[in-house]
N, C-alpha and C positions, 0 to 999 in steps of 0.2 A: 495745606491747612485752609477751607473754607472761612473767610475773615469775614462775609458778611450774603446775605438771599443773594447779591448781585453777583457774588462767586459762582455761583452753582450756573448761572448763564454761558460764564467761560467752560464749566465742567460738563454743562450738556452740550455745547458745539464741539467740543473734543471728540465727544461719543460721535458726533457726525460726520466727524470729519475720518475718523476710524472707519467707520461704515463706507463711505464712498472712496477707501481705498481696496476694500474688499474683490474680490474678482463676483463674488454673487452678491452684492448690495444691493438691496433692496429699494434704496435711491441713490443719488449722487449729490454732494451738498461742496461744491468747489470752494465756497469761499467762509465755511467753515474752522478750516484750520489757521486763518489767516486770524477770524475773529477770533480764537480760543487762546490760538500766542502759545508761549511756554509756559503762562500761568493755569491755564486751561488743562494742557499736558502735565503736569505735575500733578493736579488735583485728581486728576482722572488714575492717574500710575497708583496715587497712596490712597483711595478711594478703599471704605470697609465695600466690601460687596461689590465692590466695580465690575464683574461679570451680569450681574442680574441689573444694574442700574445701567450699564452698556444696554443691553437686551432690552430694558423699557425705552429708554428712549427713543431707541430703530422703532420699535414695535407703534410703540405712539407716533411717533412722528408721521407712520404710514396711516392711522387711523386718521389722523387729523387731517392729511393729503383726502383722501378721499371723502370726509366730510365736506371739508372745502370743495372740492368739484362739484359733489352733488346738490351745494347751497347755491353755487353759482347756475347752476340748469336750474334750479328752481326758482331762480328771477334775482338772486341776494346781486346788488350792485355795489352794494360797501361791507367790507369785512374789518373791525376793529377788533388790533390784536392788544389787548391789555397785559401788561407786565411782560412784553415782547420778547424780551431779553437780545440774544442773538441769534432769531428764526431769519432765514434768509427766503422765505418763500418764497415774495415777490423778484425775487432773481433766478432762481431755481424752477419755479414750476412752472408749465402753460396756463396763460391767465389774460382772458380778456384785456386789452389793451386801455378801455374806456373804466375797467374795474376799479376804486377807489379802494384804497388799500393801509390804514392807519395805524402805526405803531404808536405803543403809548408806552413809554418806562421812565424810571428813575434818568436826574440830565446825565450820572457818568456813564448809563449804558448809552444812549441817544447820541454822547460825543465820543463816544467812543466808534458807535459804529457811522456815524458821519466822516471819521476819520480816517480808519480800513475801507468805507465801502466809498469814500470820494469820485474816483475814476471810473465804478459801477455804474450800469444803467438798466433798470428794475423793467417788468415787463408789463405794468400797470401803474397803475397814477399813486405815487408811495408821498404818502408823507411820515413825516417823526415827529412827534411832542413829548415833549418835557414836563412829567407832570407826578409828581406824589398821589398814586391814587387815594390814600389815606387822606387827604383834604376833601373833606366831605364835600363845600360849597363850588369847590376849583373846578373836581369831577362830576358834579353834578351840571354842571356849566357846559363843559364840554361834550356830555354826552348830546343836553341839549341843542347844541351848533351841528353836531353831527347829524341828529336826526330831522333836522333844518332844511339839511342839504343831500339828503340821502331816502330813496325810495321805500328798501329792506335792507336791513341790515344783520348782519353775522358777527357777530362777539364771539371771540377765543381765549381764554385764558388758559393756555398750556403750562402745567406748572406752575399755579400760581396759586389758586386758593387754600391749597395746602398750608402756606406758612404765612397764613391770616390765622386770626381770633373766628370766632362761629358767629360773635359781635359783628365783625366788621366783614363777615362771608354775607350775611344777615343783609348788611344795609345796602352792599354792595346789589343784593339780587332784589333788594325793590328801588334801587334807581334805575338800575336796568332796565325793570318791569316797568317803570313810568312812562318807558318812552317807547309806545306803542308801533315804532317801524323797527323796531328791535326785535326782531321775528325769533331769530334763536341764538342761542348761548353754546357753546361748549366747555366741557371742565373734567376734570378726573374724578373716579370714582374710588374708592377703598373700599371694603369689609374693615371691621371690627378687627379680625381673626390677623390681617397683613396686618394694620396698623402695631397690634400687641408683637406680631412678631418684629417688624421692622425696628421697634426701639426695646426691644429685648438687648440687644448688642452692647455691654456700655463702650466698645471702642465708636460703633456709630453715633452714640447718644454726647459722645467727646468731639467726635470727630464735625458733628451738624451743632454745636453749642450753640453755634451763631447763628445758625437759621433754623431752628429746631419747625417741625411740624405740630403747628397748633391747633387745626382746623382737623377735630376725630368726632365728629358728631356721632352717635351709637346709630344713628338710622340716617343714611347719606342721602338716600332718594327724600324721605321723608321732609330733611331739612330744605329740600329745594323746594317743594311741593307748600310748604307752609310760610317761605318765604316768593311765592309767584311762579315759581319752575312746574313745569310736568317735563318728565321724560318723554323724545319724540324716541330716539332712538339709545340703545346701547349698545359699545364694541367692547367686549372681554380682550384683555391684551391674550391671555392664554390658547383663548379661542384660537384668536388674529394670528397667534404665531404658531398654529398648528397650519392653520389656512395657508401663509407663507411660507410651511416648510424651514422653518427658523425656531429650533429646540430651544426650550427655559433652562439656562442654566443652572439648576436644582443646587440647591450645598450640598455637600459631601456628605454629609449623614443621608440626606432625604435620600441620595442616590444608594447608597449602601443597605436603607431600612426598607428602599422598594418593591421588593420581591416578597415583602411581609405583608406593607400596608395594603389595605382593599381599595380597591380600584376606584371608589366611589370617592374616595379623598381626592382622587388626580383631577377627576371629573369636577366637583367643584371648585378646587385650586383653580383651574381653567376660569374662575370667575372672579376670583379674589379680586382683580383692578383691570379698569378701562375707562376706557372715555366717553361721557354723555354728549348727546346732543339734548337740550332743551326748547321749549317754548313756553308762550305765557300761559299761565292756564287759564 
């Protein structure tokens, strides 16, 4: 049972930790299963959909890898992971040694992985804060120190503006924007079309009570765009995981009604959710 958003951090390091026991894993995340615990594993076993919500998280996880690389060639010196959860990147990936690397969550993720990750030693200059992004003045503060002491910066919110208000997706993207070494952002994307399916389920709509999905704006690019965002780049997870050779694991109907529907449905499916890169416009 997911009991609160901070659940779902142990239920995606689960998926990672799956993944990098795989013999073709697409990466390897060692100190994932450590942070996921058996709380982690439970939720992932009794998970509605756990094959397709496995499959995104690999899928993104590689998206955002490679975001990341290509922001660091292009000069990014600090990358601020917002609502962090348990991403171990700065342990797992090659990464500039001088690269400033900030996690920002809720204090029980933050002591939590101070705890597990004690005897760790990260491969860039890692720091952790503590901090309620919903304090408007707290996070505004800190963005400001950040951008203080920082050339360009890279914002990531992996799973996270999801189970915001479109209010507080809103405010969050013009502090952001305020602070002009804030070069680009990244965040998930949805269609209309996933989201209606996604909570069509009521065991999933039981099962996410606690962190239900509140951020379904009808035009997602749109909302970025009218709050400071333009779209630099877009990765289709469907696309990304044709490219990796890592099949969607369709439900049992889609697979049994395939040979009916027309092809052009697959084809957009392939678009349904990914991850943006943004800048200011």
């Amino acid at each position: 049972m997911i009991k609160n958003v901070s659940d779902t951090a142990l239920w995606v390091a689960s998926y990672r930790a799956q993944e990098s026991q795989r013999s073709d894993a697409l990466f390897r995340d060692p100190l994932a299963g450590r942070l996921a615990g058996q709380i982690g594993e439970r939720i992932a076993k009794d998970a509605v959909g756990g094959r397709f919500v496995e499959w995104s998280v690999v899928i993104r996880t590689c998206i955002i890898d490679d975001f990341i690389n290509t922001a660091i060639r292009d000069g990014v010196d600090t990358i601020v992971n917002l609502g962090a959860g348990l991403d171990t990147r700065p342990y797992r990936m090659d990464l500039p040694a001088d690269l400033r690397w900030i996690e920002v969550d809720q204090k029980s993720i933050i002591d939590h992985k101070n705890e597990v990750l004690a005897s760790e030693v990260s491969r860039c200059r890692l720091q952790r804060i503590s901090l309620d992004l919903s304090l408007t003045s707290e996070r505004q503060q800190l963005f400001q120190k950040i951008a203080n002491e920082a050339k360009k910066v890279f914002v990531l919110t992996e799973g996270v503006v999801m189970y915001l208000t479109e209010e507080s997706v809103a405010a969050l993207a013009r502090d952001l924007c305020a602070q002009p070494k804030f070069r680009y952002w990244v965040a998930e994307y949805f269609t209309p079309e996933l989201v209606k399916y996604m909570w069509a389920s009521s065991r999933r709509r039981r099962q996410m009570r606690h962190s239900p999905m509140l951020f379904r704006p009808h035009d997602w690019i749109g909302f970025f765009n009218q709050n400071g965002w333009a779209v630099k780049k877009t990765c289709y997870m469907g696309e990304e995981s044709v490219r990796r050779g890592r099949k969607v694991p369709l439900p049992r109907l889609f697979e049994i009604l395939r040979p009916v529907l027309p092809g052009k449905f697959y084809e957009k499916s392939k678009r349904y959710s990914g991850y943006i890169v943004m800048e200011p416009c």
